[in-house]
matplotlib code that plots the C-alpha trace (Angstrom):
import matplotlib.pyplot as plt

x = [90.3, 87.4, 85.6, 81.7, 80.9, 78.2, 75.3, 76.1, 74.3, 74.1, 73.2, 70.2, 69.8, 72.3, 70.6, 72.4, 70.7, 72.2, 72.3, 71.8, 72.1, 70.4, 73.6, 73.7, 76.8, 75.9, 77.3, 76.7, 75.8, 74.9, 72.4, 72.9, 70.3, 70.6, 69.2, 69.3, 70.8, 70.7, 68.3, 65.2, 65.9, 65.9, 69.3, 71.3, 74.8, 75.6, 78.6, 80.4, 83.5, 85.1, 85.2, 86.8, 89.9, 90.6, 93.5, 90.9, 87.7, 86.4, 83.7, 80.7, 78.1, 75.3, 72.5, 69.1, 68.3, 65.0, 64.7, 68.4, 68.7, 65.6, 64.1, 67.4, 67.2, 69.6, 69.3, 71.8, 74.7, 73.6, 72.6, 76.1, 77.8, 75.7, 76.4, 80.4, 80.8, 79.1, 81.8, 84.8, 83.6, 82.8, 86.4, 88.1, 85.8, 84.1, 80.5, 78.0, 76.2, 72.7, 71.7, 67.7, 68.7, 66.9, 68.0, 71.1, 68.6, 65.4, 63.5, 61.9, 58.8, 61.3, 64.0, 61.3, 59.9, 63.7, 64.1, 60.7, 62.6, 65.4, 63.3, 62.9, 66.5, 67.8, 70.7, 70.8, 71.6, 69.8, 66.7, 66.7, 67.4, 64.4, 62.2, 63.8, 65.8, 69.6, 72.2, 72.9, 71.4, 72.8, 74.4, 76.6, 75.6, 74.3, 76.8, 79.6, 77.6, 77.0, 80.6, 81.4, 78.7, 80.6, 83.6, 84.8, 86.3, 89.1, 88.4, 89.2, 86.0, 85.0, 83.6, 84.0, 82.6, 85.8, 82.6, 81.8, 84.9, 85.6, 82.2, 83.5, 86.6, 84.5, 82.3, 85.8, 85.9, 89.6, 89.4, 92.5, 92.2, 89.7, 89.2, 87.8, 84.9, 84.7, 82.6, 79.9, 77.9, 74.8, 73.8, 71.1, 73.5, 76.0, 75.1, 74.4, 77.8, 79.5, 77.3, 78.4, 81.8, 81.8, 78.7, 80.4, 84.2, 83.2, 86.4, 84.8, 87.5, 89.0, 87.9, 84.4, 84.6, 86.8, 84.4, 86.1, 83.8, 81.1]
y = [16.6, 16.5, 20.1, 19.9, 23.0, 24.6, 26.8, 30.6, 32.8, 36.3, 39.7, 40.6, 43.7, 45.4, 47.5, 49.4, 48.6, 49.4, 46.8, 46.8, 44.1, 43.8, 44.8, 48.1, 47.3, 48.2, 48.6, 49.5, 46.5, 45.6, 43.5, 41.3, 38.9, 36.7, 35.3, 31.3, 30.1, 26.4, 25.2, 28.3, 29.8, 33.4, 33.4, 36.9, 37.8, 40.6, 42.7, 44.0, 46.3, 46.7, 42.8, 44.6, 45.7, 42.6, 40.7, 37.4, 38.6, 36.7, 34.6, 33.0, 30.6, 31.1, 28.6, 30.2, 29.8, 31.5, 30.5, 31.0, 34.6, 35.9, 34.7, 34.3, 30.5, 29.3, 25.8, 26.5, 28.9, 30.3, 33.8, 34.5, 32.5, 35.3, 38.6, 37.7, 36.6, 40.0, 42.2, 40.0, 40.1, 44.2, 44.8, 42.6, 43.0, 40.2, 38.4, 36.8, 34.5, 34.4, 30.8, 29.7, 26.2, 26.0, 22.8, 22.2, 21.9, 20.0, 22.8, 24.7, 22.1, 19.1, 21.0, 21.7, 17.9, 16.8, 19.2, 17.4, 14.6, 15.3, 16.5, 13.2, 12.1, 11.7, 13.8, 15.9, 13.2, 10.5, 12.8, 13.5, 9.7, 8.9, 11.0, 9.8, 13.0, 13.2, 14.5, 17.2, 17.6, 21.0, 21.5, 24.6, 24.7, 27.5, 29.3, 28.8, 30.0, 33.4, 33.8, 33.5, 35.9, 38.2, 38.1, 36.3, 32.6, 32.9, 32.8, 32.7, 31.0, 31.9, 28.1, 24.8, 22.7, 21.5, 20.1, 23.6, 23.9, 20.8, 21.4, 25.1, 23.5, 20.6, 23.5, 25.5, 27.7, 28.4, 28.2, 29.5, 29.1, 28.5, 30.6, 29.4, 30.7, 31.4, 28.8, 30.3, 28.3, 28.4, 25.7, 24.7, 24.1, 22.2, 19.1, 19.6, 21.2, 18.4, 16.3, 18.2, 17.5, 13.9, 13.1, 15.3, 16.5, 20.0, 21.6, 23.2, 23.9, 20.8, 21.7, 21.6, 18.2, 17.2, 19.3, 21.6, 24.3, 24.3]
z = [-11.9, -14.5, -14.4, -15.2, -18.1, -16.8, -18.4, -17.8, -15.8, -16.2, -13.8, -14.1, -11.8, -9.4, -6.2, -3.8, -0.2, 3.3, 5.5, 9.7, 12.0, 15.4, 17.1, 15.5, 12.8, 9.3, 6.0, 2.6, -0.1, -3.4, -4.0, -7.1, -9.1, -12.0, -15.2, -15.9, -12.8, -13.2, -10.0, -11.4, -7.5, -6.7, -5.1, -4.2, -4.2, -1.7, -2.8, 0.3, 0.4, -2.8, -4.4, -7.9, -5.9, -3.5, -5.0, -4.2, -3.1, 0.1, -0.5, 1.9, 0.4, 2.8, 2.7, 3.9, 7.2, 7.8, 11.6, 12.3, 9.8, 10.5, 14.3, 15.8, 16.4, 19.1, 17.8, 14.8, 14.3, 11.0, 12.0, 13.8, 10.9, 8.8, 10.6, 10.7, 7.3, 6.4, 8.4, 7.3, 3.7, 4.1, 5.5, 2.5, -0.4, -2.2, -2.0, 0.2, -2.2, -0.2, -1.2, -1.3, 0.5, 3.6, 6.0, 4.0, 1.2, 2.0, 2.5, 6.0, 6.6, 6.2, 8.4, 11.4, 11.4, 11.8, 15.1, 16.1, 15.9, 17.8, 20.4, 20.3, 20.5, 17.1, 16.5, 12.6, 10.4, 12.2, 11.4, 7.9, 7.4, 9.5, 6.7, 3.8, 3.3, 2.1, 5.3, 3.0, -0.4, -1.6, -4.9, -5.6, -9.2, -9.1, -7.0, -9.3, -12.5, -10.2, -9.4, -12.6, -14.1, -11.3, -12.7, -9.5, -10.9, -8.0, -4.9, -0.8, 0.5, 4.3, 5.2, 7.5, 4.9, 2.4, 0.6, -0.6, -1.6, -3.6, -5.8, -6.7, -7.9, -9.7, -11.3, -12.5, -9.8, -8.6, -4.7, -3.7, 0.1, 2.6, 5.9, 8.5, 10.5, 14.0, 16.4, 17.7, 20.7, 22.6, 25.5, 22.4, 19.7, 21.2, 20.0, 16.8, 16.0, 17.8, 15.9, 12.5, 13.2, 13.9, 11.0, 8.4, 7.0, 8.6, 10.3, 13.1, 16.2, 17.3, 20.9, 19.9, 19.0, 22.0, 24.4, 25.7, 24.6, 27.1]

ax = plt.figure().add_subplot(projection="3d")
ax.plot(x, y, z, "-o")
ax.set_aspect("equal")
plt.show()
């Protein structure tokens, strides 16, 4: 495996802040942001629990999801994906790397025409190719220059997506293991995580895909 060298990053301020979530759990944080990260965005990493004494601290790589995150969307999963990566982080120690990569990265305006379209009957993919836009145009640049400026160059990443985890390892990130998150359904987001799973390598529940989850 050829590992890219990549520019380094450095912290730039650390902030405690107290986090609450609409269900009333909450926990204690550090929020974390950096000099020269590679893509010129403001990403955050969010120190939960005690990252410096986990053997391998946890890691998420969260891409924004302002209508998901923020307005509760039922047409995604990201704001449950967001609210249990926080606890399972908080109880092992490690990071939630808070990435500025709305609609898998082609930004919010691009991300609500595609739903326009699949009002229409396209499914995710079909969507973004029918405006020109990649299925999934993120790169984790970035994120591994932030782990690293963290100290944090092994890792147990909390994801679906092997994709995540094969550019860490490209960028000279050690991922040690990757946990899997729960499935977490509405009768609005059913397709599109079936759709996930069959379009992309992500290892959502088998019984998703199959159908059993209703």
């Amino acid at each position: 495996m050829t590992v890219t060298v990549i520019p380094e990053a450095t912290v730039r301020t650390r902030v405690r802040v107290p986090l609450r979530f609409g269900d009333g759990y909450s926990v204690d944080s550090e929020l974390v942001t950096f000099h020269d990260l590679a893509d010129g965005q403001e990403h955050l990493a969010v120190a939960l629990g005690d990252p410096d004494g986990a053997p391998v601290p946890l890691v998420r790589l969260h891409s924004e999801c302002l209508t998901g995150d923020v307005f509760g969307s039922a047409r995604c999963d990201c704001g449950p994906q967001l609210r249990e990566a926080v606890e399972r982080i908080a109880e092992h120690g490690g990071y939630l790397l808070y990435l500025r990569q709305e609609g898998r990265g082609i930004g919010l305006y691009n991300k609500l025409d595609a739903y326009a379209l699949q009002d229409r009957g396209y499914d995710t993919y079909a969507a973004n190719a029918a405006l020109g836009l990649p299925e999934d145009g993120r790169d984790y640049t970035a994120a591994a220059q932030m782990l690293t400026a963290l100290g944090a160059t092994s890792v147990d990443l909390l994801s679906n997506n092997p994709d995540k985890a094969g550019q860490l390892r490209d960028l000279g990130i050690d991922v040690r293991d990757r946990v899997p998150t729960g499935v977490h359904t509405t009768p609005h987001n059913l397709t599109y995580l079936r759709t996930k799973v069959r379009g992309t390598a992500n290892l959502l529940a088998h019984d998703l895909l199959a159908g059993r989850i209703a």
